[in-house]
C-alpha positions in Angstrom: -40.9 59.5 83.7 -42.2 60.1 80.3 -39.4 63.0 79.3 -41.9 65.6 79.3 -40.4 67.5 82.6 -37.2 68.9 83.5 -36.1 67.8 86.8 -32.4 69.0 86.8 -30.7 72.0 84.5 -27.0 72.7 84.9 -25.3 75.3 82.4 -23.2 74.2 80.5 -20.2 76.3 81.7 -21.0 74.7 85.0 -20.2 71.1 83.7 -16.3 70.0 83.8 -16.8 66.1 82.6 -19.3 64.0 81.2 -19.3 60.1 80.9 -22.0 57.4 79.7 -21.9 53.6 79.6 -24.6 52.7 76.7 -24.2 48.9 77.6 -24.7 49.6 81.5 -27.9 52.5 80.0 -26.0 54.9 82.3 -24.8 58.6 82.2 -22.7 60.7 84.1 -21.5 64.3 84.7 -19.6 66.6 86.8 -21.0 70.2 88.1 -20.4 73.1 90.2 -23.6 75.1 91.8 -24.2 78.1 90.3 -22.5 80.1 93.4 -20.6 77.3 94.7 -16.7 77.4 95.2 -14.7 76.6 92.0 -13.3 73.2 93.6 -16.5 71.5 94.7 -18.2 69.4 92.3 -21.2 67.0 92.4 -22.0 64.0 90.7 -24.7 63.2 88.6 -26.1 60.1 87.5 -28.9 58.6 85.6 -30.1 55.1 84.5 -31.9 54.8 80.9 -34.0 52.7 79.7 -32.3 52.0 76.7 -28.8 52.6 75.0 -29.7 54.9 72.7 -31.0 57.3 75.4 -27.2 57.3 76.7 -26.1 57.9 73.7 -28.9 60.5 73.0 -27.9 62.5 76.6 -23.9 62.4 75.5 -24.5 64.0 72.2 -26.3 66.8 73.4 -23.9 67.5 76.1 -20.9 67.5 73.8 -22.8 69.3 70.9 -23.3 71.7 73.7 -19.9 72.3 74.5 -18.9 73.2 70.9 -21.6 75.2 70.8 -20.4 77.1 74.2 -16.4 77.0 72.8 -17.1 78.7 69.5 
């Protein structure tokens, strides 16, 4: 995967909790489907190739939610 693809998009209202483990290069979120019921949520989890991408991936998602809550 050279990052030049989108393979999964959520919106951001869509996403209740996000979670990353630099040291273990992994990253985590909670969603609901777009017409799904409000309760049921899925996982989603990726392995990096390198701490910094986790920490990359995190930033964006809570940049994103500020940008959503103001």
């Amino acid at each position: 995967m050279t990052g030049d693809s989108v393979h999964m998009a959520h919106a951001l209202k869509r996403i209740s909790y996000a979670t990353c483990d630099p040291e273990g290069t992994q990253f985590s979120f909670l969603a609901r489907e777009p017409r799904g019921h409000f309760s049921l949520q899925y996982c989603h989890s990726f392995v990096t190739q390198t701490p910094e991408q986790v920490s990359t991936k995190m930033s964006v998602q809570v940049h994103g939610e500020r940008m959503l809550n103001r």
